[in-house]
C-alpha positions as CSV (number, residue, x, y, z in Angstrom):
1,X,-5.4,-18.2,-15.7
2,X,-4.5,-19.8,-12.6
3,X,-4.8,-19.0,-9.1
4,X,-1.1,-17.7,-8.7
5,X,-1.6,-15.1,-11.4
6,X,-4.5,-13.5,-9.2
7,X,-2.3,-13.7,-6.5
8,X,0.2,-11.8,-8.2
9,X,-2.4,-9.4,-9.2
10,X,-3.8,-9.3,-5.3
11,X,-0.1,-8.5,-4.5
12,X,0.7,-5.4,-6.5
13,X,-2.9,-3.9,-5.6
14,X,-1.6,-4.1,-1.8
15,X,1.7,-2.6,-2.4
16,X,0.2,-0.1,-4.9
17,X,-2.4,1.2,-2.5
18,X,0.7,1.1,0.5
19,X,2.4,3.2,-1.6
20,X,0.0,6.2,-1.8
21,X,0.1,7.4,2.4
22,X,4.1,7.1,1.6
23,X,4.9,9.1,-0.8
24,X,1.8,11.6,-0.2
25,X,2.9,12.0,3.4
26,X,6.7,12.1,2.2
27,X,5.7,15.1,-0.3
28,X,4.3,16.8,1.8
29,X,6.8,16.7,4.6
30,X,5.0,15.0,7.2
31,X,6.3,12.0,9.3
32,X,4.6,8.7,9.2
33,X,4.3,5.5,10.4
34,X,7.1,3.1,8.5
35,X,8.0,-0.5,8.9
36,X,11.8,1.4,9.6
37,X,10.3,3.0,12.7
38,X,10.8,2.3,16.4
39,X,8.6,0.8,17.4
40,X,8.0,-0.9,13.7
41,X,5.0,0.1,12.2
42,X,4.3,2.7,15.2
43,X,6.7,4.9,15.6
44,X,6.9,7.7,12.9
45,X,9.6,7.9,10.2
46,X,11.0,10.9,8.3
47,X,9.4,12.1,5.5
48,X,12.6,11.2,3.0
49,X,12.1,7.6,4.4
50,X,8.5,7.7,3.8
51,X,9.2,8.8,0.2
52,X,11.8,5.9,-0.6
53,X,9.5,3.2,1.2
54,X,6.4,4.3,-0.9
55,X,8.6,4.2,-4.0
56,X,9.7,1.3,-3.5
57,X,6.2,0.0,-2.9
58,X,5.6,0.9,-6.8
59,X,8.6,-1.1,-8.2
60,X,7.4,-3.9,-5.8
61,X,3.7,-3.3,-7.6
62,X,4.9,-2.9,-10.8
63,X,7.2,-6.4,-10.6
64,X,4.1,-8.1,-9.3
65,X,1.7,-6.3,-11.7
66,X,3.5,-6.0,-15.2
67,X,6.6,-8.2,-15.0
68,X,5.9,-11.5,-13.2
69,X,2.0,-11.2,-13.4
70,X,1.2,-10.0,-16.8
71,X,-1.6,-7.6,-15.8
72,X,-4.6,-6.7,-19.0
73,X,-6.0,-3.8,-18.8
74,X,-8.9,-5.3,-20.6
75,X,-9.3,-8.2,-18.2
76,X,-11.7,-7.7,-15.6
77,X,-11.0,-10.3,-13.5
78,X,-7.5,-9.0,-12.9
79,X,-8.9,-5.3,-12.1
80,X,-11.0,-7.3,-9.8
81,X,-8.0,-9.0,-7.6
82,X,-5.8,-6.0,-7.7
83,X,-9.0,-3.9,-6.5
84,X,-9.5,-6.6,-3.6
85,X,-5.8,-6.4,-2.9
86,X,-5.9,-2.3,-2.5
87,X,-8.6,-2.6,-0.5
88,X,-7.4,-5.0,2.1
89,X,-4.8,-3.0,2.2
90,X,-6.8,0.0,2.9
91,X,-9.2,-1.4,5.3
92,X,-6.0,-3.2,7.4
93,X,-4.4,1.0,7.5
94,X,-7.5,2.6,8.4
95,X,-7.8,0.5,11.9
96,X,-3.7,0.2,12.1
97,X,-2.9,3.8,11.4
98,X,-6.7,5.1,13.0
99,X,-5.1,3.7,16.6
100,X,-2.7,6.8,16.0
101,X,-4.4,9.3,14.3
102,X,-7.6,9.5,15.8
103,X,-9.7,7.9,12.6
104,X,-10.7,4.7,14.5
105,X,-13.3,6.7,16.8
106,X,-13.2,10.4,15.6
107,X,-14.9,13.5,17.6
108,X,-18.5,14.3,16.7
């Protein structure tokens, strides 16, 4: 496989992990921070907006992941770039979103 195929696979691990806080936070009716907020990617957003921008994090995974990048479930290397692609993604909201929430230097 080539390099853009990873890449692909990279892609849909980011927007699969980026959907979870979405639609978890959406569920459970909770405001959170949205690239539709004021300020972007600050401010809080409602939890029905939270809920459509986390599903449409999954089609976004699911065209990288199934439809353009042709993902094998038996391939390891492609379990490997989509893992590396959630967790940059993780890693990047833990220090973004830990500014707001407290997680960047919590209470002992």
């Amino acid at each position: 496989m080539n390099w853009l195929h990873y890449l692909l696979m990279f892609g849909g691990g980011v927007f699969l992990m980026n959907a979870v806080p979405h639609v978890v936070s959406g569920v459970l009716g909770q405001p959170f921070q949205s690239p539709f907020a004021k300020p972007r990617g600050e401010g809080l957003s409602s939890s029905t907006i939270n809920v459509l921008w986390g599903f449409a994090n999954l089609v976004l995974a699911y065209l990288l992941l199934i439809r353009l990048g042709a993902f094998h479930l038996d391939d390891g290397v492609d379990a490997l770039a989509i893992g590396l692609g959630g967790v940059a993604i993780s890693l990047f909201a833990a220090r973004h979103f830990g500014k707001f929430h407290g997680g960047n230097a919590p209470e002992r």
